[in-house]
C-alpha beads as a LAMMPS data file, in Angstrom:
LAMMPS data file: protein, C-alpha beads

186 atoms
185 bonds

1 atom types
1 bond types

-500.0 500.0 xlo xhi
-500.0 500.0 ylo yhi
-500.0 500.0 zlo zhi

Masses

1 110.0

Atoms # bond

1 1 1 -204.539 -329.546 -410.863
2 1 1 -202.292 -326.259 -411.837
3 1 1 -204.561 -323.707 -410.042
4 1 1 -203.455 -322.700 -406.200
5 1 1 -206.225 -322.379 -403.528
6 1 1 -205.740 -319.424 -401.169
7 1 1 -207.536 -316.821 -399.008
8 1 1 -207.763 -313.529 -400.707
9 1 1 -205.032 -310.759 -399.862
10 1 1 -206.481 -307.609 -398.863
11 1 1 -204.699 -305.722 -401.819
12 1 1 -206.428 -307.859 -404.047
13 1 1 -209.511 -305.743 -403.719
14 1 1 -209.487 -304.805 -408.103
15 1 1 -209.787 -308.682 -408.377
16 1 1 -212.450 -309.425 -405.794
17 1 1 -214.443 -306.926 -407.980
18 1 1 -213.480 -308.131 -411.262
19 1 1 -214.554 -311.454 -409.820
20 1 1 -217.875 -310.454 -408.434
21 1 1 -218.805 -308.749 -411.624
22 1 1 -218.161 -311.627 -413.999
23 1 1 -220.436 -313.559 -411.649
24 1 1 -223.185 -311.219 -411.792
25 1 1 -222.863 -311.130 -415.615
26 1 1 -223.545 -314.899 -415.593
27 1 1 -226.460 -315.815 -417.207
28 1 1 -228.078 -317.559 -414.101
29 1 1 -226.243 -315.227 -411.951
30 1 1 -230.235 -313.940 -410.885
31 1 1 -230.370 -317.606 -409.589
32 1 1 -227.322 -317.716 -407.557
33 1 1 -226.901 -314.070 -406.345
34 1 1 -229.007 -311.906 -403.961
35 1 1 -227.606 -308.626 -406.074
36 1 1 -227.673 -306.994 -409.537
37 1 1 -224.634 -306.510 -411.666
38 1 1 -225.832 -302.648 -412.078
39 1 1 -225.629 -302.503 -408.419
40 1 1 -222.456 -304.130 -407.163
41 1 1 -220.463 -302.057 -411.106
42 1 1 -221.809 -298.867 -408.792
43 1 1 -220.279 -299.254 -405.514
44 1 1 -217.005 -297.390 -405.013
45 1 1 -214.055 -298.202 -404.952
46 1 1 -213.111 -297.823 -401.317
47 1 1 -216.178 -300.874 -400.671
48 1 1 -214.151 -303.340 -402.667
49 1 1 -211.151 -301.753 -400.291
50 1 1 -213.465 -302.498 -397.521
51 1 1 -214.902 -306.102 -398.728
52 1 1 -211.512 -307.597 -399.673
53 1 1 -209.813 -306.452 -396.436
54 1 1 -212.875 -307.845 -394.355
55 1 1 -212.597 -311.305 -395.694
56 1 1 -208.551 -311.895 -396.566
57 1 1 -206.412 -313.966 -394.908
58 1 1 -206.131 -313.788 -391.189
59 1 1 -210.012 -312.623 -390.716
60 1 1 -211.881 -314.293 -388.964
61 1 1 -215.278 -313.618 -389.303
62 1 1 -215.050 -314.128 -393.187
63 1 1 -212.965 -315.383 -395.291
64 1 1 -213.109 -315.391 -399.451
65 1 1 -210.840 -318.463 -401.083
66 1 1 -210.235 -318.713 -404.649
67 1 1 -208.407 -320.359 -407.109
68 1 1 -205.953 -319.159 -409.250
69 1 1 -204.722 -320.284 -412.003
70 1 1 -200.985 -320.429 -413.935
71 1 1 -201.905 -317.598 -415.787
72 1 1 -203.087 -315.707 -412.688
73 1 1 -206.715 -315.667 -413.387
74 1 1 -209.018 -316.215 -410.524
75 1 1 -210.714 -319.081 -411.644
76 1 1 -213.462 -319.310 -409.011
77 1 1 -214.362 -318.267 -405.271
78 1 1 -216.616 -318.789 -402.151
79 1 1 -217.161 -316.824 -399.338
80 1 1 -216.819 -318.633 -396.051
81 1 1 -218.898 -316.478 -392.947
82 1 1 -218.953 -317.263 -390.001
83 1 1 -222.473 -316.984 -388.010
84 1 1 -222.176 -316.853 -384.546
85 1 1 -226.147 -318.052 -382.344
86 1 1 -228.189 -315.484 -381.554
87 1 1 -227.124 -313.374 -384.885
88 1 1 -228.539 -312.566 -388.040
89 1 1 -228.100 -314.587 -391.367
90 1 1 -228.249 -312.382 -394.761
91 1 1 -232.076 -313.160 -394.908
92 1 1 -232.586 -311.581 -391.692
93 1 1 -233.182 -314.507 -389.788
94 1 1 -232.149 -315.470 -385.773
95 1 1 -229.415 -317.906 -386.309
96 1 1 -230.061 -321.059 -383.997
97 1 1 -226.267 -322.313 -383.855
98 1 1 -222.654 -321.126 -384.429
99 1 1 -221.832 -322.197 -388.044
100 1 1 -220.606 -321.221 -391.370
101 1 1 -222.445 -320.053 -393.918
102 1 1 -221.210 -320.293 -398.212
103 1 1 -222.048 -317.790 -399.580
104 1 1 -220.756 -316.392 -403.286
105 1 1 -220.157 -319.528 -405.124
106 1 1 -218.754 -319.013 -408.550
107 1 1 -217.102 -320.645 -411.199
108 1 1 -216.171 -319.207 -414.440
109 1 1 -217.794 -321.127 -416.777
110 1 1 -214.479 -322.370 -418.753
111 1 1 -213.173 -324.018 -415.314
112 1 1 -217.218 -325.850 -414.471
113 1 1 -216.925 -329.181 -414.518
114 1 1 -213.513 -329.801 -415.301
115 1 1 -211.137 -332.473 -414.988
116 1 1 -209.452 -330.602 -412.380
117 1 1 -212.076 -330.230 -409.752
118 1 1 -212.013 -326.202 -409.349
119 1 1 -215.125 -326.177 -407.397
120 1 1 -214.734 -329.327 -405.519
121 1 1 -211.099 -328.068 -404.437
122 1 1 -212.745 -324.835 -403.425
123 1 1 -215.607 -326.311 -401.512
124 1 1 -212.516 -328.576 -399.755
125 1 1 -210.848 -325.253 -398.605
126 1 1 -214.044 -323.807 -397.042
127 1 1 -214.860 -326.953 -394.969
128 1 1 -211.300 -326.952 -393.888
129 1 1 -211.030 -323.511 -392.702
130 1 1 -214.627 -323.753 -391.144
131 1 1 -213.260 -326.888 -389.272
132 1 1 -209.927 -325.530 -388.566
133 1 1 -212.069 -322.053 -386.460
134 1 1 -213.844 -325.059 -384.944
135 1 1 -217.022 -324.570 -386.601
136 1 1 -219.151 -327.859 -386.636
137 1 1 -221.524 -327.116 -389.492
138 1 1 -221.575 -325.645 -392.866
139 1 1 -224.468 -324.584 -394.036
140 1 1 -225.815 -322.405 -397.728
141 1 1 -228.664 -322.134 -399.591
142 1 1 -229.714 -322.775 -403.003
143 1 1 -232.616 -321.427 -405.479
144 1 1 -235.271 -323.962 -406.141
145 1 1 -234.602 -323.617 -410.072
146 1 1 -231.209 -323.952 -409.692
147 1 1 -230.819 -327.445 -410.343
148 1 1 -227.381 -327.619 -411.282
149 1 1 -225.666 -325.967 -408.311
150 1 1 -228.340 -328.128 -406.165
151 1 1 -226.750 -331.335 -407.930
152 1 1 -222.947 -330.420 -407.305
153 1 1 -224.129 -329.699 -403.477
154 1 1 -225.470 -333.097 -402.810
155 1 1 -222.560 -334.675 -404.611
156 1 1 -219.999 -332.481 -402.085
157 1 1 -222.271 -334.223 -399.275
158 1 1 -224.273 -331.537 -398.548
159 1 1 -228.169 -332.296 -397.405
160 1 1 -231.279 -330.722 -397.654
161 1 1 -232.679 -329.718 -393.899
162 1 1 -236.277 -329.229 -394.803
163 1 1 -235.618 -325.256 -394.589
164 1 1 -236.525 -322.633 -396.985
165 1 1 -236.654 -318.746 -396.831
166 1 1 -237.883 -316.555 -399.983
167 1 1 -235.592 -315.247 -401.995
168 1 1 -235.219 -311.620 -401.230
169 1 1 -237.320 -309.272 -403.895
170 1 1 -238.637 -312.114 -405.523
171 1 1 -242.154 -313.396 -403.973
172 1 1 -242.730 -316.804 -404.117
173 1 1 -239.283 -317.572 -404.928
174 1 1 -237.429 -319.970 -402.463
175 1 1 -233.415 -320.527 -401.071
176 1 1 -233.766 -324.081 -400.390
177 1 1 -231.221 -324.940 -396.722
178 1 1 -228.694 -327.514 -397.181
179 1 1 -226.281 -328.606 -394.749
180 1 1 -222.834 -330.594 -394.151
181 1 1 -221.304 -331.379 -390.725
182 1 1 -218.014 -331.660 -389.441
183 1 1 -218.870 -335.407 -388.726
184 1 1 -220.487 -336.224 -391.863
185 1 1 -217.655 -334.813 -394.138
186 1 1 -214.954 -337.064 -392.419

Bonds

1 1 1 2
2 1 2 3
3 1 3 4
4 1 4 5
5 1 5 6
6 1 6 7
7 1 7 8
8 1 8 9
9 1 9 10
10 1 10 11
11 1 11 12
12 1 12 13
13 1 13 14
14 1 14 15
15 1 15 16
16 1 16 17
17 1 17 18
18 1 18 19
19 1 19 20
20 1 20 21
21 1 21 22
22 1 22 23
23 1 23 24
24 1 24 25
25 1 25 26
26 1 26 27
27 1 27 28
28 1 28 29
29 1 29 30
30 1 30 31
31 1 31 32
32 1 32 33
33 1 33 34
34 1 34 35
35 1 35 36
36 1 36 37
37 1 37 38
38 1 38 39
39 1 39 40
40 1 40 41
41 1 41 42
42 1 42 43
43 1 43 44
44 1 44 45
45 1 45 46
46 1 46 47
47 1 47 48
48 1 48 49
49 1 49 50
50 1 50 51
51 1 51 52
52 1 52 53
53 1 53 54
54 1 54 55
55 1 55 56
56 1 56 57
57 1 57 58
58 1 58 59
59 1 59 60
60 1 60 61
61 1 61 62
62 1 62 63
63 1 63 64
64 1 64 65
65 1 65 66
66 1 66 67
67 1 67 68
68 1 68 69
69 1 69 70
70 1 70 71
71 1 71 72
72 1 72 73
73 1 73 74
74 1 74 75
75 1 75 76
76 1 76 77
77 1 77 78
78 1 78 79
79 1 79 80
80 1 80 81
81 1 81 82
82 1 82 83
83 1 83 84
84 1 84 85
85 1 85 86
86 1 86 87
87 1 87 88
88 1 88 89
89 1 89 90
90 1 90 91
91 1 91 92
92 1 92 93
93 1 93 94
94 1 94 95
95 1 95 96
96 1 96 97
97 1 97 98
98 1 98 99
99 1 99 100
100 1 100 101
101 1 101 102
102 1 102 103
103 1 103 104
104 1 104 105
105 1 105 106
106 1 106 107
107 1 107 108
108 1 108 109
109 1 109 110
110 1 110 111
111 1 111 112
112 1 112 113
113 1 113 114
114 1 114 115
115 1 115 116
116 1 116 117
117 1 117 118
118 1 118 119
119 1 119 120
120 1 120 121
121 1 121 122
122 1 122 123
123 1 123 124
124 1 124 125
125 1 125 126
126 1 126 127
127 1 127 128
128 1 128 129
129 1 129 130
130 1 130 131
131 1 131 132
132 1 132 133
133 1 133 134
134 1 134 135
135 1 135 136
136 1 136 137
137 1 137 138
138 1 138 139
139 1 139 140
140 1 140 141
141 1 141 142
142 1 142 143
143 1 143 144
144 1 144 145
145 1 145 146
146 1 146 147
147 1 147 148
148 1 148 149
149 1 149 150
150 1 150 151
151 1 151 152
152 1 152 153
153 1 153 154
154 1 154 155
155 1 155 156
156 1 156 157
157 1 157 158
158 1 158 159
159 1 159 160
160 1 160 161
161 1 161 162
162 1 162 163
163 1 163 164
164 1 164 165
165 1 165 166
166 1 166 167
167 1 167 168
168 1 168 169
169 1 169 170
170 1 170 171
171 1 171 172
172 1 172 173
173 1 173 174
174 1 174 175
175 1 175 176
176 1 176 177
177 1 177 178
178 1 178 179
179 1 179 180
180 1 180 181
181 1 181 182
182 1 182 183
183 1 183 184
184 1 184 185
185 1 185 186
């Protein structure tokens, strides 16, 4: 593969946005994402500041890998957070363990499915830096209809725990749970 896998830089804030917009332009981006492209295009510059910064190399409560290719493109990212027991998750409910949570899985469509393994290399770097802050489970979630990110998550040895939550705005609509432990990946 000729694409590098790093943690964002915090003066790489123009490219987490360029990033996060291309995403939300994608046409099942309403499966994947819990926000509009109208809404994140809106936010300020000094949030993208404030967003890169929080999840760049060296955080620790975050952290946002990508990979880049020869040409310098950002090819893909996911967000790696870390949820600590007793604390929120983005749907608002108690988290029962410390884990990590995926969150902001994307691909641009030209690098999917590749010969070079862009997402698998980026799901790789998440588990290891979850492992390596001693985490002992990954967890994300994934929209019913969204069979093809459900497929790729089973294949990267990810399971289904039985746990749903409705997708934010959208009644009747569920994030399906799935799950990977330190002890499984091995």
């Amino acid at each position: 593969m000729n694409h590098v896998i790093r943690s964002i830089r915090s003066d790489e804030w123009a490219k987490v946005k360029e990033l996060r917009l291309a995403a939300l332009r994608d046409p099942v981006a309403h499966l994947a994402f819990l926000e509009t492209y109208e809404d994140a295009a809106a936010k300020s510059d000094a949030f993208w500041k404030e967003r890169a910064a929080g999840a760049a190399e060296g955080a620790t409560e975050r952290q946002q890998i990508v990979v880049v290719g020869e040409d310098g493109v950002w090819a893909g990212s996911v967000t790696v957070l870390v949820e600590e027991a007793g604390s929120r998750d983005p749907f608002g409910s108690v988290v029962e363990l410390s884990q990590a949570h995926l969150v902001g899985v994307f691909v641009r469509p030209e690098h999917r499915g590749s010969a070079a393994g862009v997402t698998r290399a980026l799901f790789d770097a998440a588990l290891e830096w979850a492992w390596g802050i001693g985490l002992e489970r990954v967890r994300l979630f994934v929209h019913e209809k969204n069979a093809r990110a459900e497929a790729f998550y089973r294949k990267a040895g990810f399971v289904p725990t039985g746990g749903t939550t409705e997708v934010p705005g959208a009644p009747g609509e569920l994030e399906v749970e799935f799950v990977i432990t330190r002890e499984r990946a091995a």
